[in-house]
C-alpha angles and dihedrals in degrees: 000000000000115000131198113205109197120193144204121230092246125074087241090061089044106049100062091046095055097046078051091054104046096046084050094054089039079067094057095261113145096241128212129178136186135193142147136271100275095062099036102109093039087057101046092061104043093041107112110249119289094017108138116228120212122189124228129209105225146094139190118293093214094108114122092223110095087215094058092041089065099038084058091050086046093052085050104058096036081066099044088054084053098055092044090055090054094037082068096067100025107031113177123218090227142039112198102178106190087204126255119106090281094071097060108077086057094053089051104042085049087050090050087051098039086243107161115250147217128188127191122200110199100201142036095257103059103240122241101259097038083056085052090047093048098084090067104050134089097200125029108201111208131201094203121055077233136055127176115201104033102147118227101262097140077243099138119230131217135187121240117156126237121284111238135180123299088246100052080051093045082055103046118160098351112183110253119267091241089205096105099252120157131195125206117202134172097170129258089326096036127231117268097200086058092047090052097041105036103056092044090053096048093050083056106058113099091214102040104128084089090072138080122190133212101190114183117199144159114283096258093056098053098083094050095047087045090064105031082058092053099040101057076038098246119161102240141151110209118197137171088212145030110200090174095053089160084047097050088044094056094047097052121081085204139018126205111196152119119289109239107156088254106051081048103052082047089061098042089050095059100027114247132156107235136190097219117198109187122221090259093221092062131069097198096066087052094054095048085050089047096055089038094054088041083066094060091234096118143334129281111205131174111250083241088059098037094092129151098253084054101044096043097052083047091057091044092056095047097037090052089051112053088172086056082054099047094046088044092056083046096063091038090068121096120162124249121225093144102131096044093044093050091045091059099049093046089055108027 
């Protein structure tokens, strides 16, 4: 069959599509993937051998200015005309979007031309232009058992799980080091509200020589963790990146995060409790925490609650209870099937 990949403008949009693609094309399907200008370049070196790339005009319509909102919209449907137009020639049997504005053109060029389509939603809240999209779509793939927002379209929805790296895979429910050891994370910029809250909990715990830290934060903060940790004599390692993320997961007894799908699913993958802190200005973080903390692997809790008197009285009490730790990892693992799911729906 002919496929037609369509991805979003972020990383987290483009990974999944690409381990898609490549198991598609492992299965002898003739591959082709569009995106837009962000991701080019991430896409033309992940993309299997002999898949054809095609570049969208479009952008996300999230901008606060009225005027950029409909340039964005404009750039949109110009695109979508233009895959239509090429629809028409070189119609694929399939449509896979991957969500973000730059899959849209292709779900409605593949609607105009009966082409049947599968949407992904990557979180536990559905974003605004895959509900757009929505309308257009015959099978909505999910990466949580549960969605709000899915609009009632009669599309069905399955549950498929979300694609991740080779390595978290490789590492796929790994016993836990039992040596306290606790890793920080806010993603490739950090988090401030971690860097303020976390070293000042663990300062105040009265039994905090059982723990090592392994704090990322953005460049600037380095220095200043680096001191605060030696000072109240505290064993860290403080980085502004972590190149190895499956290895630092793996090494960690407990994560304390955001809650991206992603970073979730992750998680979820190896098997690790986790304190999630969702970025307060997006409800789908809040949603992924949400689903994440129902399972009783960790706790979800709101940035105006995550405070250091909290958070040092939780790590006490997890520290001090190694067995409330295993059976939370425990609960945290879900296994991921995602890429060869998908790949069967997709194709069925």
């Amino acid at each position: 069959m002919k496929i037609w990949i369509a991805t979003g403008g972020t990383g987290g949009h483009v990974f999944p599509a690409l381990s898609v693609a490549t198991e598609l094309a492992s299965r002898g399907h003739k591959i082709t993937i569009s995106c837009d200008g962000r991701v080019r370049e991430m896409v033309r070196r992940g993309a299997p051998k002999g898949a054809k790339i095609v570049h969208v005009w479009a952008s996300g319509v999230g901008a606060k200015s009225r005027l950029k909102q409909m340039y964005a919209l404009f750039k949109i449907g110009v695109s979508a005309v233009a895959l239509i137009l090429r629809f028409a020639f070189l119609r694929p049997n399939r449509v896979v979007a991957f969500g973000g504005y730059a899959s849209v053109p292709a779900v409605f060029a593949a609607h105009v031309w009966h082409v049947p389509t599968f949407l992904h939603e990557q979180n536990a809240a559905i974003g605004r232009a895959n509900r757009f999209a929505m309308r257009w779509v015959k099978t909505l793939m999910t990466s949580f058992p549960t969605v709000s927002g899915i609009p009632e379209t009669g599309a069905r929805v399955v549950y498929t799980g979300l694609p991740v790296r080779g390595d978290f895979l490789s590492a796929s429910a790994a016993p836990l080091t039992g040596a306290g050891r606790l890793l920080v994370t806010g993603g490739s910029l950090g988090a401030q509200i971690l860097d303020d809250v976390v070293p000042s909990a663990i300062a105040a715990m009265k039994n905090n020589k059982k723990i090592f830290v392994t704090h990322q934060t953005r460049p600037e903060n380095v220095e200043r963790l680096q001191r605060f940790y030696a000072e109240n004599k505290i064993r860290a390692n403080v980085l502004s990146f972590i190149h190895d993320m499956a290895g630092a997961i793996v090494g960690a007894d407990l994560v304390i995060g955001r809650s991206g799908a992603s970073t979730v699913v992750e998680l979820q993958t190896i098997g690790r409790p986790a304190i999630l802190v969702p970025l307060n200005i997006n409800p789908d973080q809040a949603a992924n925490a949400a689903s994440f903390a129902k399972t009783g692997g960790g706790f979800a809790i709101e940035q105006s609650k995550f405070t250091p008197r909290w958070l040092s009285s939780t790590l006490a009490e997890l520290f001090d209870n190694p067995s409330r730790l295993e059976k939370m990892a425990q609960k945290a693992y879900v296994e991921n099937n995602a890429v060869t799911t998908i790949a069967d729906v997709v194709t069925k």
